[in-house]
C-alpha positions as CSV (number, residue, x, y, z in Angstrom):
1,X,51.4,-88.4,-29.8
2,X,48.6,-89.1,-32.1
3,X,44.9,-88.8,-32.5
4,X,43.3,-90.8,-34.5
5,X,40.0,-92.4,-35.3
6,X,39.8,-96.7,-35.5
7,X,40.0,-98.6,-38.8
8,X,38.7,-102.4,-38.3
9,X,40.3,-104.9,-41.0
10,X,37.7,-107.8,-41.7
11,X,39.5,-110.3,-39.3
12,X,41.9,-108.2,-37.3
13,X,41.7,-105.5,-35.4
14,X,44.0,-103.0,-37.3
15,X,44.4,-99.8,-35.9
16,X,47.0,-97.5,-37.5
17,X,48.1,-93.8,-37.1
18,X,50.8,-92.2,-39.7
19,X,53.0,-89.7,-37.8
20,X,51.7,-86.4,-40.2
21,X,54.1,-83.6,-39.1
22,X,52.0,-80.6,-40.1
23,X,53.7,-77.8,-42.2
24,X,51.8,-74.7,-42.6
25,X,48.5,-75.9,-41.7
26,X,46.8,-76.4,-38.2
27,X,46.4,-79.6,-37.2
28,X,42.1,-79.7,-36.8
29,X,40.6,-81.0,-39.7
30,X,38.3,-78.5,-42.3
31,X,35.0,-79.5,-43.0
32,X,35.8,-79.0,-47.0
33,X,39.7,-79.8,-47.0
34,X,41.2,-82.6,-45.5
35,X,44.0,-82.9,-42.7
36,X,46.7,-84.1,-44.8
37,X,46.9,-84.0,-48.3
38,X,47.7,-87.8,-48.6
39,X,44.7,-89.4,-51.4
40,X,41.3,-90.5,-49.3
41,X,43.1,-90.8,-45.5
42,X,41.4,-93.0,-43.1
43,X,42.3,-91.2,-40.2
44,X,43.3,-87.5,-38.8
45,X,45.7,-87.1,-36.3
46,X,47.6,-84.7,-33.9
47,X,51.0,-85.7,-33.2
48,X,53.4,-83.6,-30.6
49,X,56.0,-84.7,-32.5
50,X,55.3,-82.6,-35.5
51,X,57.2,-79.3,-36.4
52,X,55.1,-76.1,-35.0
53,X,52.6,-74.9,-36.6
54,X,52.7,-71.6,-38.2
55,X,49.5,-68.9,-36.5
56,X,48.3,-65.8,-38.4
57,X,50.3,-62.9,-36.8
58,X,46.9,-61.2,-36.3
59,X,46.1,-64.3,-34.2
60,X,45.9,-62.7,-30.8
61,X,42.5,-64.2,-29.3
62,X,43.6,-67.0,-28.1
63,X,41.1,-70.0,-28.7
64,X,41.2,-73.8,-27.8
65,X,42.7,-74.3,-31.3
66,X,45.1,-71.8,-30.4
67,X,46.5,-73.7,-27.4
68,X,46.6,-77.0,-28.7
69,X,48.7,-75.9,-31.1
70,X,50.8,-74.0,-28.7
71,X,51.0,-76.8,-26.7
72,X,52.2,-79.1,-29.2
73,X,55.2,-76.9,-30.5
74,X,55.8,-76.5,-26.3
75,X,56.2,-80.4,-26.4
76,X,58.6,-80.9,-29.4
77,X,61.0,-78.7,-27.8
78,X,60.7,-80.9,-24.5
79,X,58.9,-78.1,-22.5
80,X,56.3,-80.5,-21.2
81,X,54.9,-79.0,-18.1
82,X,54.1,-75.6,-19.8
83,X,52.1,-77.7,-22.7
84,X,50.5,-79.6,-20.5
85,X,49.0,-75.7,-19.2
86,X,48.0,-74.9,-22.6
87,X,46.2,-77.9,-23.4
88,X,44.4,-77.5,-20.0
89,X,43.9,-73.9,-20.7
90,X,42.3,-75.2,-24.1
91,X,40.0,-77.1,-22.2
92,X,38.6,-74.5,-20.4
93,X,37.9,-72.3,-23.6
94,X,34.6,-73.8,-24.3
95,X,36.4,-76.0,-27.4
96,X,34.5,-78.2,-29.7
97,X,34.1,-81.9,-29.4
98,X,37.3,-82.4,-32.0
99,X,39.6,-80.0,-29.9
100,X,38.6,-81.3,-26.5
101,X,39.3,-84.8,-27.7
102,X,42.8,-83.9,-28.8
103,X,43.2,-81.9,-26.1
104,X,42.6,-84.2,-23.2
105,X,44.4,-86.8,-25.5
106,X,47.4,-84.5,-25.4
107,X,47.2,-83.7,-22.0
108,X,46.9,-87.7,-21.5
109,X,50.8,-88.0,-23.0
110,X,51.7,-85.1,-21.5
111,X,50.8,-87.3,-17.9
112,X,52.1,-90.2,-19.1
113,X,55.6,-88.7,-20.0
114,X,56.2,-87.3,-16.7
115,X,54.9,-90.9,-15.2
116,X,51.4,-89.7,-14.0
117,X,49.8,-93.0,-15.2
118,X,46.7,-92.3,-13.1
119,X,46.0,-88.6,-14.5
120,X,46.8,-90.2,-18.2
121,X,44.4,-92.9,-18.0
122,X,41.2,-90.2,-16.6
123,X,42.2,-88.4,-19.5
124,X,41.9,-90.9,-21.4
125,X,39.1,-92.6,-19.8
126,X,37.2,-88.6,-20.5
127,X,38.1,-88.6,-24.1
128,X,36.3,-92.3,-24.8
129,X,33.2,-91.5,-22.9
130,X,32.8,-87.9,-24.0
131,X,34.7,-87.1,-27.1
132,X,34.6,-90.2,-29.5
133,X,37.9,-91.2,-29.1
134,X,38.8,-94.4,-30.8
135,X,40.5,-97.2,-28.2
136,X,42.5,-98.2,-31.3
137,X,44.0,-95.1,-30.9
138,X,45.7,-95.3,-27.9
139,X,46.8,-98.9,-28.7
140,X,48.3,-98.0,-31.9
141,X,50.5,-94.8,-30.6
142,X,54.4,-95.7,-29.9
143,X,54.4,-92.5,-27.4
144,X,52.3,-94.6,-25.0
145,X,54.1,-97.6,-25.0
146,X,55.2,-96.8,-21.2
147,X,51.8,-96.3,-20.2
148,X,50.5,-99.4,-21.8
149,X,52.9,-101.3,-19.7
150,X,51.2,-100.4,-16.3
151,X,48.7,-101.7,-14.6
152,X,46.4,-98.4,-15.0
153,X,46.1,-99.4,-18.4
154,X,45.5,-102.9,-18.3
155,X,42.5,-101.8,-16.0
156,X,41.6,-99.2,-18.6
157,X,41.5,-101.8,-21.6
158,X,39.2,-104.0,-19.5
159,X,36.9,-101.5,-19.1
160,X,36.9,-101.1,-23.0
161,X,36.4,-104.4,-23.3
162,X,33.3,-104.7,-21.3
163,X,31.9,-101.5,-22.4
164,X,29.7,-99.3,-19.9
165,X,28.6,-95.4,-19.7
166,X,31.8,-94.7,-17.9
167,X,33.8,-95.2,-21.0
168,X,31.5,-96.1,-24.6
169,X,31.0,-99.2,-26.2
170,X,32.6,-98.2,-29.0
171,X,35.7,-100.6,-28.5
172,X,33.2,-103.6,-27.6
173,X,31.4,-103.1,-30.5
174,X,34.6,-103.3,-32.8
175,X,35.5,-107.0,-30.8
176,X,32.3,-108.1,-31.7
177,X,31.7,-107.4,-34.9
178,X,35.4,-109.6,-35.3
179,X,33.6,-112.3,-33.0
180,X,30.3,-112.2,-35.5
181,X,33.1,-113.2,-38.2
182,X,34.6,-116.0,-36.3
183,X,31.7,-117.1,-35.1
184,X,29.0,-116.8,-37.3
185,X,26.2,-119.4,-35.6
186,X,26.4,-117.8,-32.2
187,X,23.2,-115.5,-32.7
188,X,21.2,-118.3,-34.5
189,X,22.2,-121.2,-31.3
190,X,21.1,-118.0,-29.1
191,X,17.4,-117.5,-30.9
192,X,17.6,-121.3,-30.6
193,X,17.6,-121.5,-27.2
194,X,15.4,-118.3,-26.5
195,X,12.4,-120.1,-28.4
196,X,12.6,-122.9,-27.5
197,X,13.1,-122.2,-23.6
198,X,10.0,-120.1,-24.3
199,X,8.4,-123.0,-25.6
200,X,9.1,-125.1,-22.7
201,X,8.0,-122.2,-20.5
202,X,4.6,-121.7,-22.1
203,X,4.0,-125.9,-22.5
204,X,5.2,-125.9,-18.3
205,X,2.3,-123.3,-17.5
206,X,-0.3,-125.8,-19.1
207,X,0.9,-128.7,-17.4
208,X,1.2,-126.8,-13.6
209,X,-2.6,-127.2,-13.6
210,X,-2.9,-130.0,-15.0
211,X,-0.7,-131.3,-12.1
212,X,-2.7,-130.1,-9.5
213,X,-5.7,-132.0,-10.6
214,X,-3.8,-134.7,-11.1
215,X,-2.6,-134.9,-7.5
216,X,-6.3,-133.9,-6.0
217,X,-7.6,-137.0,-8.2
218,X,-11.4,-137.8,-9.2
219,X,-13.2,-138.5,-12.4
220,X,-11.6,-137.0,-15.4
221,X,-8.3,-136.6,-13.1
222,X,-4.8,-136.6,-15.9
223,X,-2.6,-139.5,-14.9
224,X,-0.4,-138.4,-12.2
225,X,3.0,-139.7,-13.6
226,X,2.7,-138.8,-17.0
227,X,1.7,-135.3,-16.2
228,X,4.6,-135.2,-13.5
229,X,7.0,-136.9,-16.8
230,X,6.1,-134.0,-18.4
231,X,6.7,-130.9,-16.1
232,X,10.2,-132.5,-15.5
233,X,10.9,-132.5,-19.1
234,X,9.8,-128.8,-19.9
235,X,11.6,-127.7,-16.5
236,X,14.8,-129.8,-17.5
237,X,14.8,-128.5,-21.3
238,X,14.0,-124.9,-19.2
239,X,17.3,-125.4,-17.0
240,X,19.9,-127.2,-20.0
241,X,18.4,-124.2,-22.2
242,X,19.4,-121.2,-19.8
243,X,22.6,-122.9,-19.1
244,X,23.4,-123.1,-22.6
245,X,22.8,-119.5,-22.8
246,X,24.8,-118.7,-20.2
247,X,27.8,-120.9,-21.6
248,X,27.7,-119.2,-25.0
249,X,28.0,-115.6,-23.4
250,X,31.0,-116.7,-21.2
251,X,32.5,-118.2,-24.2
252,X,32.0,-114.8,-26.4
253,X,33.6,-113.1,-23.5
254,X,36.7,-115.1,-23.7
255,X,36.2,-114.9,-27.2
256,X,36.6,-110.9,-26.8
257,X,39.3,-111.2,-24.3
258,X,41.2,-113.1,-26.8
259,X,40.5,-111.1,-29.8
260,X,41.7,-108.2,-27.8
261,X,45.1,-109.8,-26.9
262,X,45.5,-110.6,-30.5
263,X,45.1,-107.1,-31.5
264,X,47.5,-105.9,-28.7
265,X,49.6,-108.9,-30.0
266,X,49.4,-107.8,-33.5
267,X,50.8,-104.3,-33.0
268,X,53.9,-104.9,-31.1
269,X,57.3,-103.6,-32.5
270,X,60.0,-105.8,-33.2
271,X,63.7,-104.5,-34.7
272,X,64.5,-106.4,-37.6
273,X,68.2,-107.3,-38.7
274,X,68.4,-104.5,-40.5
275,X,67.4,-102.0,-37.8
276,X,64.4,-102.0,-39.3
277,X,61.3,-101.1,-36.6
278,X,58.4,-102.7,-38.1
279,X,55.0,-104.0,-36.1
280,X,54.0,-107.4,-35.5
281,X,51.1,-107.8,-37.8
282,X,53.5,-106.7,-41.0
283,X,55.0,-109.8,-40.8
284,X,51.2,-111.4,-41.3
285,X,52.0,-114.1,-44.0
286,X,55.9,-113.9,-44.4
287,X,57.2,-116.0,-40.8
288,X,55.9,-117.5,-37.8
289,X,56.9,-115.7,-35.3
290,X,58.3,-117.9,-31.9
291,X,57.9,-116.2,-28.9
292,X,60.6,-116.8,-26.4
293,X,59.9,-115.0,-22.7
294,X,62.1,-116.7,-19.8
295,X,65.4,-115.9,-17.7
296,X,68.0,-115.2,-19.6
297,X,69.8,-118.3,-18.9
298,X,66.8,-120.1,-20.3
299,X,66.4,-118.0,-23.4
300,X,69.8,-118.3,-23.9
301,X,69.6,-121.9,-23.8
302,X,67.2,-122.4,-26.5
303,X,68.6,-119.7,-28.7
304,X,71.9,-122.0,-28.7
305,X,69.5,-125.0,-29.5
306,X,67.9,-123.9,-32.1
307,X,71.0,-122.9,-34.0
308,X,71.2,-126.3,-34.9
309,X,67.8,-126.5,-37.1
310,X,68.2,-123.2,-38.4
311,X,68.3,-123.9,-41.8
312,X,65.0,-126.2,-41.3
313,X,63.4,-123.4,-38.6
314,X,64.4,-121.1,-41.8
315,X,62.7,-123.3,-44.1
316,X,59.5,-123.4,-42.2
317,X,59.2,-119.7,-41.8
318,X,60.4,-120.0,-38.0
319,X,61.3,-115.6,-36.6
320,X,62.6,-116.3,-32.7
321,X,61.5,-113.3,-30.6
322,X,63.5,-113.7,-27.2
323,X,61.8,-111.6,-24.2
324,X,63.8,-111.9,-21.1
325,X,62.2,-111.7,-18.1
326,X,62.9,-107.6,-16.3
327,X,64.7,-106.4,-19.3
328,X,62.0,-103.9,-19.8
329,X,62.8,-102.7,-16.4
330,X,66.0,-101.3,-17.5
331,X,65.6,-98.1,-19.5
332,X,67.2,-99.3,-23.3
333,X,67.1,-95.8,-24.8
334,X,67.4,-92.4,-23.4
335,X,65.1,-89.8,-24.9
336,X,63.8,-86.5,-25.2
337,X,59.9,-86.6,-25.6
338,X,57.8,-89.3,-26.5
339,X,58.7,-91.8,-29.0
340,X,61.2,-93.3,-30.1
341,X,64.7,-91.7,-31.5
342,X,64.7,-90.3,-34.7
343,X,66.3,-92.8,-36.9
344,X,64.0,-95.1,-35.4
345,X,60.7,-93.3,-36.0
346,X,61.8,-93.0,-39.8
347,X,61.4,-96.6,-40.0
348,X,58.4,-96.7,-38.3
349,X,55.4,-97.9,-40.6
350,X,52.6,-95.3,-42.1
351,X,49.7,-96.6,-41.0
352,X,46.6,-95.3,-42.2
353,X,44.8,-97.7,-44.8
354,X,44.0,-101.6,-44.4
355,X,46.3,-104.1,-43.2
356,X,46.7,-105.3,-47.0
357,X,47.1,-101.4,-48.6
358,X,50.0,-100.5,-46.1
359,X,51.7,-103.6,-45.9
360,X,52.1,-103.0,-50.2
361,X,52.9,-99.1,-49.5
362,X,55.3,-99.6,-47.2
363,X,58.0,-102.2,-49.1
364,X,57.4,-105.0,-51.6
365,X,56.7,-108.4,-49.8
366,X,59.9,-109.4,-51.6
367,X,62.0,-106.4,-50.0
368,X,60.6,-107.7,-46.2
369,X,61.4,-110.8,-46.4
370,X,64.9,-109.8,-47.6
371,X,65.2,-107.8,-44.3
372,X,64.0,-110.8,-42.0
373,X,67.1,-112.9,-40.6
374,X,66.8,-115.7,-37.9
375,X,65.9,-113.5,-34.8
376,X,64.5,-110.0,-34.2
377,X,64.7,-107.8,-30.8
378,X,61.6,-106.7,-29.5
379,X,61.4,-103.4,-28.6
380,X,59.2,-101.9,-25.9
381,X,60.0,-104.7,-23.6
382,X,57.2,-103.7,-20.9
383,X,54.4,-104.4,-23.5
384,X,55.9,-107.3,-25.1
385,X,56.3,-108.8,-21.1
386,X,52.6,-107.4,-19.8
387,X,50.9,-109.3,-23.5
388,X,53.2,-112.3,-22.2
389,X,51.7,-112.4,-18.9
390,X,48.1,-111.6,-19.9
391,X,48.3,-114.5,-21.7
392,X,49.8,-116.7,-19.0
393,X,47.1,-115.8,-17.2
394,X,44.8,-116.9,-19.8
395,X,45.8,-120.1,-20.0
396,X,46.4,-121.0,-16.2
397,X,49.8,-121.0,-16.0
398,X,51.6,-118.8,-13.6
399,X,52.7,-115.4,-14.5
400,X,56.5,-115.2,-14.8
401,X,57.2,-118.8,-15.7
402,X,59.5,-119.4,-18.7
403,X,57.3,-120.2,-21.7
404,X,57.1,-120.5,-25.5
405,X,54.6,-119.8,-27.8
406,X,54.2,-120.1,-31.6
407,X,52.4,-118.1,-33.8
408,X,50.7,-118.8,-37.0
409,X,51.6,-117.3,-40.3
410,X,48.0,-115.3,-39.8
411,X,49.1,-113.7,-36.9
412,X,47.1,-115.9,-34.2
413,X,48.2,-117.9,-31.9
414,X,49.3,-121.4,-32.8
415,X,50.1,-123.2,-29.7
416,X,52.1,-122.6,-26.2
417,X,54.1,-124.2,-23.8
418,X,55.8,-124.3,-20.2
419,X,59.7,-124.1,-20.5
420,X,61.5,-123.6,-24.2
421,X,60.0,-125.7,-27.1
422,X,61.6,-129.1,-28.3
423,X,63.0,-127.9,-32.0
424,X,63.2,-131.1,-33.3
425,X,59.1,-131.9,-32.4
426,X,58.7,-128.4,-34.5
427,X,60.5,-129.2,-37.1
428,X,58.2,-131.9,-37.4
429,X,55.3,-130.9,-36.8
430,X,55.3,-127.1,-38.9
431,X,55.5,-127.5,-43.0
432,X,58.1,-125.6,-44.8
433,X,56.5,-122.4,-46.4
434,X,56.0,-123.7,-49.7
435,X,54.2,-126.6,-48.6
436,X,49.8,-126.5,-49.3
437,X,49.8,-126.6,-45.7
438,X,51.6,-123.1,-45.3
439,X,49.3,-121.9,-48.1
440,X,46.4,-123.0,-46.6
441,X,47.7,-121.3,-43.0
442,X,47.3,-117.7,-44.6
């Protein structure tokens, strides 16, 4: 389990956490001397998963610090219930804003492991409002995947989303500085209709008196119509104005919901040919990714189809993703902790520096693409399936339907559909990689 502070890429939410398994150092970062000894991090972290960490034998007070640490090496060796007493025992030592936050955060996987997705989420919920914790955090840590998959969560991301005192707008303010990029004239159309519905306002309280002498009549009386011409134009500019307004702000919020779903989108795991556990978003540039969620019959289906293009789906970058339909249901790996097994969590991606800087660090692009086949198996079923339906939901179309969707080489979405996608029509429609178009895509 990891905590870790949020890095924001300029048009993608990248969040990123490298598993640091401290050695002889505690895991709370100096003021002078850095967590890890890794060039310029981005980020500190405390991950259960790391190797205890050595204490002064004189070390007899025990302190928040103390605890946490305690509780960590608890966790590694699977004793989760008696960590999950030290890090509430750290808690109530009076500890400073970075041990409470990794503390609670702990305490939040400890929940979450023993299926208390209610207690994991109010920790969680604690640590944003009180302690700084990044949202990105949570999104990006493999440990969680279980609890990102419930419906605790989904209301806890929503929350994030909209911001409020009950949990920071700290993960609001990261969507919209993306939405600022994506759409740059919003705040100028929104001055735009501020001054000029003040304007309107302003000329409509000149013309109000102006109507009532109008209507009383006598000498020097304004013509009735044209002062009654006017008032309906200031009131209708006043009314298109407002609704204007009101437009643009729903459209930002679908604009965040989106930009979220993307980012959710963008960090799920997929197992390569090879074996090889790599995220979503570190394919960026190299395929486009088709998502295929449905029965298994369905899936099936289509996978059989598409066999028959493969060497033009190749050519055009095509990666099927197959998600059936309850298979997340079914427990795929049995483990001791949190995370996934060892051989897997070797492959996993250090993430710690901008999309571009670990994508190079990890492999040459020319190495990745050498690992990427045909198809890849997601894994963490339950988050691939709740993104799936989030997104069915999105789009109006029923939650458990079988559905396609194609993503772009940038990561985005490209287009969806009801049912599995015609090949042939793809084939068509998507350029082969080398093509301007596939350039231009990037």
């Amino acid at each position: 389990m990891a905590v870790a502070a949020l890095a924001l890429n300029q048009q993608l939410l990248c969040f990123s956490y490298p598993k640091i398994r401290a050695k002889s150092r505690p895991w709370f970062p100096q003021k002078t001397t850095p967590l890890n000894s890794q060039k310029k991090p981005h980020i500190f972290i405390v991950s259960c998963s790391s190797s205890p960490t050595s204490q002064s034998p004189e070390a007899n007070v025990q302190t928040a610090e103390s605890c946490v640490n305690l509780g960590l090496s608890l966790f590694s060796k699977g004793r989760v219930k008696d960590a999950l007493v030290q890090f509430e025992t750290a808690l109530s030592l009076d500890p400073n804003p970075v041990e409470a936050q990794a503390a609670l955060y702990n305490k939040a996987c400890c929940h979450a492991y023993q299926g208390e997705a209610k207690k994991a989420v109010e920790c969680l919920r604690t640590a944003l409002r009180d302690y700084n914790l990044k949202f990105g955090t949570i999104l990006n840590d493999p440990d969680l995947a279980s609890l990102r998959a419930s419906p605790e969560f989904k209301e806890l991301q929503e929350e994030a989303r909209l911001g409020g005192e009950d949990i920071g707008y700290s993960f609001r303010r990261d969507l919209k500085l993306i939405s600022e990029v994506q759409a740059p004239f919003r705040g100028v159309r929104r001055f735009f209709y501020v001054a000029f519905s003040a304007a309107a306002g302003i000329s409509l309280l000149f013309t109000v008196p102006r109507l009532f002498r109008a209507i009383k009549g006598g000498d020097g009386a304004p013509d009735i119509w044209e002062t009654v011409g006017n008032a309906g134009i200031n009131i209708g500019g006043i009314i298109v104005l407002v609704a204007l307004f009101f437009w643009d702000n729903k459209k930002e919020e679908e604009q965040l919901a989106q930009i979220s779903r993307n980012e959710t989108l963008s960090r799920l795991p997929l197992r390569l040919s090879t074996n090889r556990i790599v995220e979503l978003v570190q394919l960026r540039d190299t395929v486009r990714p088709v998502i295929l969620a449905g029965k298994k019959e369905s899936v099936s289906s289509a996978l059989q189809k598409a066999e028959r293009f493969r060497t033009e789906l190749l050519r055009r970058g095509i990666l099927l993703v197959p998600v059936i339909w309850g298979e997340g249901r079914t427990p795929q790996v049995e483990k001791k902790g949190f995370g996934v097994s060892k051989r897997a969590a070797t492959a996993l991606p250090s993430i710690g520096e901008d999309f571009e800087k670990r994508a190079q660090s990890i492999t040459a692009k020319s190495k990745l693409k050498a690992e990427i086949r045909f198809k890849a198996e997601v894994v963490s079923p339950e988050e691939w399936e709740r993104w799936i339906r989030d997104q069915q939901e999105s789009e109006g179309v029923t939650p458990g339907e079988d559905v396609y969707i194609i993503l772009r080489l940038d990561g985005r979405v490209r287009r969806s559909g009801k049912g599995m996608p015609d090949w042939s029509q793809i084939v068509q429609e998507l350029p082969p990689m080398e093509a301007l178009l596939s350039k231009l895509e990037r």
